[in-house]
C-alpha positions as CSV (number, residue, x, y, z in Angstrom):
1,X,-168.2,66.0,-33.7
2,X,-170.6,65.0,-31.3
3,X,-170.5,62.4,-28.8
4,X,-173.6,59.5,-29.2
5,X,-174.1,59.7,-25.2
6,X,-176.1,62.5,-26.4
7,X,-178.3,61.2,-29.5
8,X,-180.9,58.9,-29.0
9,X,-180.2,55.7,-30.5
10,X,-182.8,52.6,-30.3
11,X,-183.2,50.0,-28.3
12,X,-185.5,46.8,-26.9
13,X,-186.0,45.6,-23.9
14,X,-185.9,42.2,-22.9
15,X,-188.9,39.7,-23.7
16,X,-188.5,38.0,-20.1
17,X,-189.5,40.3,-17.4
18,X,-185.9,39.6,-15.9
19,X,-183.4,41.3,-18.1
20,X,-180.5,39.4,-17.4
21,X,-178.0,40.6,-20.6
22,X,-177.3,43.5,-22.7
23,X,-176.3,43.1,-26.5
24,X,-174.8,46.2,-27.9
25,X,-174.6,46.4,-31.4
26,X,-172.0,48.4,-33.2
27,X,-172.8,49.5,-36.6
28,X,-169.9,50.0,-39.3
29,X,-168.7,53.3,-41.5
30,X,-170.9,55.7,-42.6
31,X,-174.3,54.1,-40.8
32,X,-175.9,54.6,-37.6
33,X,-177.7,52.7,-34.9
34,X,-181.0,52.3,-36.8
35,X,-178.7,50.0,-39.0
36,X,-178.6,47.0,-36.4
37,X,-181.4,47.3,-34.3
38,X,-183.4,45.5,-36.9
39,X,-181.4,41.9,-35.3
40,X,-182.6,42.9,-32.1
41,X,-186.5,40.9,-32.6
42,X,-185.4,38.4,-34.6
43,X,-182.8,37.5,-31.9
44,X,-184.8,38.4,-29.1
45,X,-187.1,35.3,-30.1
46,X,-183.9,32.9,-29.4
47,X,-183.0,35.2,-26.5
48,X,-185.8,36.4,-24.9
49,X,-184.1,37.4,-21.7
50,X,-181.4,40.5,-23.1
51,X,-181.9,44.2,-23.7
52,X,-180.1,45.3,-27.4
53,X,-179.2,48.7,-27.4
54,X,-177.5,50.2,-30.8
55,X,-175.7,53.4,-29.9
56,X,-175.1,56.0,-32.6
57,X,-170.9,56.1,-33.5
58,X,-169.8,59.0,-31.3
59,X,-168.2,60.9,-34.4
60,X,-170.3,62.2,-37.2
61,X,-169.1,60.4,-40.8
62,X,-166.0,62.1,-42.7
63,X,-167.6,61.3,-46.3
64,X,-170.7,62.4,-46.3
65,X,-173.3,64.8,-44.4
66,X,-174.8,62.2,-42.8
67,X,-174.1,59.0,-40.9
68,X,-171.6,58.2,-38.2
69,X,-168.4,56.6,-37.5
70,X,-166.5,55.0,-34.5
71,X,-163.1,56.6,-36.0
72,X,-161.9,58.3,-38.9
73,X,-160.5,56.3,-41.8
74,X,-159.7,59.2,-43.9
75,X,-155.6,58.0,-43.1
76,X,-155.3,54.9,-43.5
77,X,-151.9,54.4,-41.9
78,X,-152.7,51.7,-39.2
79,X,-150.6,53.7,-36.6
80,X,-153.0,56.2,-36.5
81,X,-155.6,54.2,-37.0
82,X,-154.9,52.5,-33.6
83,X,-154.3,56.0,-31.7
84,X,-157.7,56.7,-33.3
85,X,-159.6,53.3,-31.8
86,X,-157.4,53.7,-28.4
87,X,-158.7,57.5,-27.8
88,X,-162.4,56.7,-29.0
89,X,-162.7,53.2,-27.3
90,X,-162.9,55.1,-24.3
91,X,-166.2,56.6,-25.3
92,X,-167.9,53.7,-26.4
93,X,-167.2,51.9,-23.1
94,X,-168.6,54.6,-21.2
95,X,-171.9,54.7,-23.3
96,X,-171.9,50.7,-22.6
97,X,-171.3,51.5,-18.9
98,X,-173.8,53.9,-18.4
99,X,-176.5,51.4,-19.3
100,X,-175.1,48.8,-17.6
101,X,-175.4,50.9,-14.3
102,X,-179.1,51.6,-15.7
103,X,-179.8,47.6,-15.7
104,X,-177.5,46.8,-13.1
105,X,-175.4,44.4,-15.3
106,X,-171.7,44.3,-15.9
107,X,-169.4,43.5,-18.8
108,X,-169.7,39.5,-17.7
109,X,-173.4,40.1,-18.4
110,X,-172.4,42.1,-21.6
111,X,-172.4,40.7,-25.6
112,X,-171.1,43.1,-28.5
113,X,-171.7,42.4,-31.7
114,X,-170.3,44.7,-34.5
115,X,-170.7,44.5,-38.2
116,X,-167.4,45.9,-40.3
117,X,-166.1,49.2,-38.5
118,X,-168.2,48.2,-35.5
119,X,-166.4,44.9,-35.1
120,X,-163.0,46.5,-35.5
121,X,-164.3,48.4,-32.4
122,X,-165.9,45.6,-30.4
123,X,-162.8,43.5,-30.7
124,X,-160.4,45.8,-29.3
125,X,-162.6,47.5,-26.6
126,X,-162.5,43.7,-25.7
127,X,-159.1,42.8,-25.8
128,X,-158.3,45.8,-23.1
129,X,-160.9,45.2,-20.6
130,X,-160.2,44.1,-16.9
131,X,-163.3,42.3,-16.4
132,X,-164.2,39.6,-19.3
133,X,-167.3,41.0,-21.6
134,X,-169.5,37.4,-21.9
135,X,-168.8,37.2,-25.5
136,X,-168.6,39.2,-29.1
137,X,-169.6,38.6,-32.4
138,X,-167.6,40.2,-35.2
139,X,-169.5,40.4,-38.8
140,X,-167.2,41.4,-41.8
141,X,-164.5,42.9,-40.1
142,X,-160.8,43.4,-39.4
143,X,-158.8,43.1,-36.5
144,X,-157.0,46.4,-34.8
145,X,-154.9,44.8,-31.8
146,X,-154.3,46.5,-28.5
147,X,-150.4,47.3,-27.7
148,X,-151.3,44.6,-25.2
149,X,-153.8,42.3,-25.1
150,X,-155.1,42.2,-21.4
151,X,-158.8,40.4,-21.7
152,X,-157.9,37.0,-23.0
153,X,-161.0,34.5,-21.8
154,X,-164.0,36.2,-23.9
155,X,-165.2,34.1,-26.7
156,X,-164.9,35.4,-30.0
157,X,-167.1,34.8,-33.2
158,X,-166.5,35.4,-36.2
159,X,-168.6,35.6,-39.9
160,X,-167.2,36.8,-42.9
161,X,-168.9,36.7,-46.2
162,X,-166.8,35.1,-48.8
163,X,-167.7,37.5,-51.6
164,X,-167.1,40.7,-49.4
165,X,-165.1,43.2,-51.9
166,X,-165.1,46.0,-48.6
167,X,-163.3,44.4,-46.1
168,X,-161.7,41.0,-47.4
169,X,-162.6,37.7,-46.2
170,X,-159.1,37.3,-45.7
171,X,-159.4,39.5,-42.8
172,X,-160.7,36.6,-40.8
173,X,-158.0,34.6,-40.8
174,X,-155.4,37.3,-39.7
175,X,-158.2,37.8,-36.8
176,X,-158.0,34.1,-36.3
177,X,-154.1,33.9,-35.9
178,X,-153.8,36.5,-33.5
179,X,-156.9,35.0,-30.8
180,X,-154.8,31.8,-31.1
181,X,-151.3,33.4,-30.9
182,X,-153.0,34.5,-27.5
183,X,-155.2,31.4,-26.4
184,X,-158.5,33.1,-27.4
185,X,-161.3,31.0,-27.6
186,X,-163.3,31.3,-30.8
187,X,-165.5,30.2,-33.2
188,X,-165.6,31.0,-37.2
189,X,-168.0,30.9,-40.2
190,X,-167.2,32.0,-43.8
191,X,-170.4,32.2,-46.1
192,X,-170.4,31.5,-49.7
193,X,-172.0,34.1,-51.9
194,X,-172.4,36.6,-49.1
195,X,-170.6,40.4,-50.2
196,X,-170.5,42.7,-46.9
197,X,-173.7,42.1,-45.4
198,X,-175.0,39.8,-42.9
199,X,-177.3,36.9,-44.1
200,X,-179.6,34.5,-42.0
201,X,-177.0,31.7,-41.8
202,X,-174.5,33.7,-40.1
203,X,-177.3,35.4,-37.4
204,X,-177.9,32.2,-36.8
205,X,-174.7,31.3,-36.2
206,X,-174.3,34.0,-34.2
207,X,-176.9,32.9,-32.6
208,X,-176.2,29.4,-31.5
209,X,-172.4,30.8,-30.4
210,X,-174.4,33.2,-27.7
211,X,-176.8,30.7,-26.6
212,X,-173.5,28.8,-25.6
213,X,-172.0,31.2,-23.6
């Protein structure tokens, strides 16, 4: 398995001429970074002044002979599961650190967004760091909580399809109780008729959510 430090994955600059944020997108199960990338214009019109990179997941995908994963979900016993995200999580924030260094930002300049597997990913590489991320935005997915939950002042939004039959809308709310078990700030949207896909309502929710932060 190969790490996506190596692969070329896309990315677009900033509108402005001052970059002044990085997005990172984090694609779910069985994609790659091509998958998201395709936000990054429409949002960059809203938010002309951040750089949206989509790295590649740093494992290649269990299933099939192509695509990529951020961890294996071939056991689904949520033990491992978490040993899994805690060993890989590593890797993603140094692929998120490296470009940082490149556009001399920091994670208080930072913004993940993750759709399914990718949000899983984004929420607990957020709830361990040190230094507050500015904000993530988790589409269709499910929560995978630290052994300790260090990073509680990043703002946390949510969208969940109503009609999602891969990871269940009820996912959101077991999300929900833990950021307020622990003082999270957050905001949350279900959308009717939506399956496991994001929709132009909930980008532009998304949207609004990082224009506020």
């Amino acid at each position: 398995m190969i790490s996506s430090e190596i692969l070329p994955y896309p990315e677009i600059k900033s509108i402005d001429a001052e970059c002044k944020k990085l997005v990172v997108f984090l694609h779910g199960l069985g994609s790659d970074g091509n998958d998201l990338i395709g936000l990054a214009p429409l949002m960059s019109k809203e938010l002309p002044n951040c750089h949206f990179i989509s790295p590649n997941g740093i494992e290649a995908f269990d299933n099939a002979p192509y695509g990529r994963q951020w961890f294996s979900l071939n056991n689904r016993d949520p033990n491992i599961i978490r040993e899994l995200v805690a060993k890989n999580s590593s890797l993603v924030e140094s692929i998120i650190q490296k470009k940082q260094i490149e556009l001399n930002l920091t994670n208080q300049d930072t913004i993940l967004i993750g759709f399914s597997q990718g949000t899983m990913m984004s929420l607990y590489l957020n709830f361990i760091q040190k230094e507050p991320f500015a904000c993530v935005v988790g589409f269709s997915g499910k929560l995978i909580a630290p052994k300790e939950c260090i990073n509680k002042t990043t703002p946390i939004c949510l969208v969940h399809g109503k009609l999602d039959d891969v990871v269940d809308v009820n996912s959101l709310d077991e999300i929900i109780e833990y950021l307020q078990k622990n003082n999270i700030p957050f905001s949350d949207c279900k959308i009717p008729n939506l399956a496991h896909s994001i929709d132009a309502s909930g980008l532009q929710f998304a949207i609004q959510f990082i224009k506020k932060y």
